[in-house]
N, C-alpha and C positions, 0 to 999 in steps of 0.2 A: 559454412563458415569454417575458417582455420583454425586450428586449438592456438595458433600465434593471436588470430584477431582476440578469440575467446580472453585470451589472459588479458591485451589490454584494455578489455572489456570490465575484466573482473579487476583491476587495477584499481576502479572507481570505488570497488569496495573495502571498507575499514579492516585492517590488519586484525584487529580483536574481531573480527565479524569470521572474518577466513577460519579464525581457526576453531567454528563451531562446525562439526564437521554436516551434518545437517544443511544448513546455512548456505553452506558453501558449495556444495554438491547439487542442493539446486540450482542455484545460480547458474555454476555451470552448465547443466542441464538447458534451463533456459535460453541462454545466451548463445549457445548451440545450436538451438531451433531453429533459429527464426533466421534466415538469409539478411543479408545486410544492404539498403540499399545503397545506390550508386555515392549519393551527397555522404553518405558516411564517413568516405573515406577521409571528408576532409574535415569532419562536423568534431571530432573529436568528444570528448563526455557533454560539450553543453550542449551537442546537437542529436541525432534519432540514436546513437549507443546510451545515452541519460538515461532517456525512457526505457530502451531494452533492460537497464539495470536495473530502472524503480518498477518494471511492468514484475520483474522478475522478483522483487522485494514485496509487495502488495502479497504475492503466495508467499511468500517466506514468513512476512505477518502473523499469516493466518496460523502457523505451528507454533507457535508463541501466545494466541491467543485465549482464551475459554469464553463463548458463548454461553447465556440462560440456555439450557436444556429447551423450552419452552420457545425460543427465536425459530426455531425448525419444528414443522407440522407433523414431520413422519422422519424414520429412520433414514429414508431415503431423500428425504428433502435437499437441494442444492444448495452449496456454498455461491451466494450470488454477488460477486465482485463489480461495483458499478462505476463508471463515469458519468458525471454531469455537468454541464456547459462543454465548454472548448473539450477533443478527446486529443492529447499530445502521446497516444501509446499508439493508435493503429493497430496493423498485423499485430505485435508485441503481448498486445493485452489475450486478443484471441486466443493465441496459444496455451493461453492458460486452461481453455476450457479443456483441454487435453489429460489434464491433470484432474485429481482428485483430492480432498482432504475429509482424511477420517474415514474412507470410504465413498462419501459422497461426490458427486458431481460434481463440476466447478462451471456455473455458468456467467457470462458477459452480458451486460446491459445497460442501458444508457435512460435512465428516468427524466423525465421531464416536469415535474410535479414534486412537490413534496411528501403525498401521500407516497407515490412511487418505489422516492427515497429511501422513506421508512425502514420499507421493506426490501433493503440492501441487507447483505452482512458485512461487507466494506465497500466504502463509499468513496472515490476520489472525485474533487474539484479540485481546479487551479484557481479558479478566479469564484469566489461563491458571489461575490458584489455581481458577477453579472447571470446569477439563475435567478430562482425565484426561494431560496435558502435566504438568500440576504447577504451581510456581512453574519450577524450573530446564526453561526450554524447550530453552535450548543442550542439556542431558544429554539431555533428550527428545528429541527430533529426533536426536542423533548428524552425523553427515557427509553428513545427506540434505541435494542440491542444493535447500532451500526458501528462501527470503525471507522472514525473519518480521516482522512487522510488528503496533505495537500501539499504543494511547493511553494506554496503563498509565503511573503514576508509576515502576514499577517494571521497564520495559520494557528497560532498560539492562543492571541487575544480573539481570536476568532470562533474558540470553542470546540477546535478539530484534535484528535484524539496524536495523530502523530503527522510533526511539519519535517517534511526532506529538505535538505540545505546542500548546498554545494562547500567543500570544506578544503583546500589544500588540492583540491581537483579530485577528492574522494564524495562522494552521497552519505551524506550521517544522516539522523533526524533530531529532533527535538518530540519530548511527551509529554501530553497534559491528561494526568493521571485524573482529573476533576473531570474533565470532558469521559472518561474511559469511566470513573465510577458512575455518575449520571446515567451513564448508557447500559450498565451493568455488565459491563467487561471486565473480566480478569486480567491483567500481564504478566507475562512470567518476568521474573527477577533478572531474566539472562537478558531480555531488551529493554529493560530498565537499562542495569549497568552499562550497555556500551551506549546509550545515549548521549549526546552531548548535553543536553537542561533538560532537565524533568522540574515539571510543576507540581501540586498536590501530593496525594496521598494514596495509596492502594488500594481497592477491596481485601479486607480482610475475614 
């Protein structure tokens, strides 16, 4: 891929996002990776560059986040980044396993189950009406340390920890800080603030 494609890749992301330098740097990293297919050229942000941005955001999450100590069995245990139902990332998502956080491993998988689920550390669905989560993913999931994450209109009243939105032809999200306490996640302040709506309240 071309550092021209790369930028109007990175286009899609929030000016306040760019200029964490972290952030940004992966992004680009990622958006880098992954060869671009053929339909891209004309698919623009709603079509396979979206997902290259939000495959690329699901890692970038993860730096921002704080797991219970206790979500990982051993020092070495994997960061397990999951999709469930439809997977709209492809190649995209894989490349992530490339990568590492915190030292650890980063691996891909697709649960089918809700026990499965559980056992994510973040967890993307587009559509949860049609796994076996339901609409209510909060009751679903329960007090498991997971990250949910969705595109859904409906990801908010749905219990999922952060919904992506298309904005001005940028990717923002939306956070629900209730869904994030229940699970017993931390957020840092810096992906609070550039949120577009935050719901609840923080662990404190």
């Amino acid at each position: 891929m071309t550092w021209a494609r790369a930028r109007a890749m990175l286009a899609a992301v929030p000016a306040t996002l760019r200029t964490d330098g972290r952030l940004w740097l992966a992004a680009v990293c990622l958006a880098m990776a992954s060869p671009p297919a053929l339909s891209d050229q004309a698919a623009g942000i709603e079509g396979a560059q979206e997902y290259r941005v939000k495959a690329a955001f699901l890692y970038n999450f993860s730096q921002f986040i704080e797991w219970p100590s206790a979500s990982f069995a051993a020092s070495n245990s994997p960061l397990s980044i999951c999709v469930m139902g439809d997977d709209p990332f492809g190649e995209s998502l894989l490349a992530l396993q490339k990568r590492t956080y915190q030292a650890r491993p980063i691996v891909v998988s697709y649960p089918k189950t809700v026990a499965e689920a559980r056992k994510c550390s973040i967890l993307y669905v587009d559509d949860a009406g049609k796994t076996l989560l339901g609409r209510d993913v909060g009751k679903a999931l329960g007090d498991a340390p997971v990250l949910t994450v969705s595109s859904s209109e409906e990801a908010m009243a749905s219990g999922i920890c952060i919904g992506f939105l298309l904005q001005d032809g940028k990717i923002r999200w939306t956070l629900n800080l209730d869904a994030a306490r229940r699970a017993h996640l931390k957020i840092s302040a810096k992906l609070i603030e550039i949120a577009v709506a935050v719901v609840g309240e923080t662990i404190r």
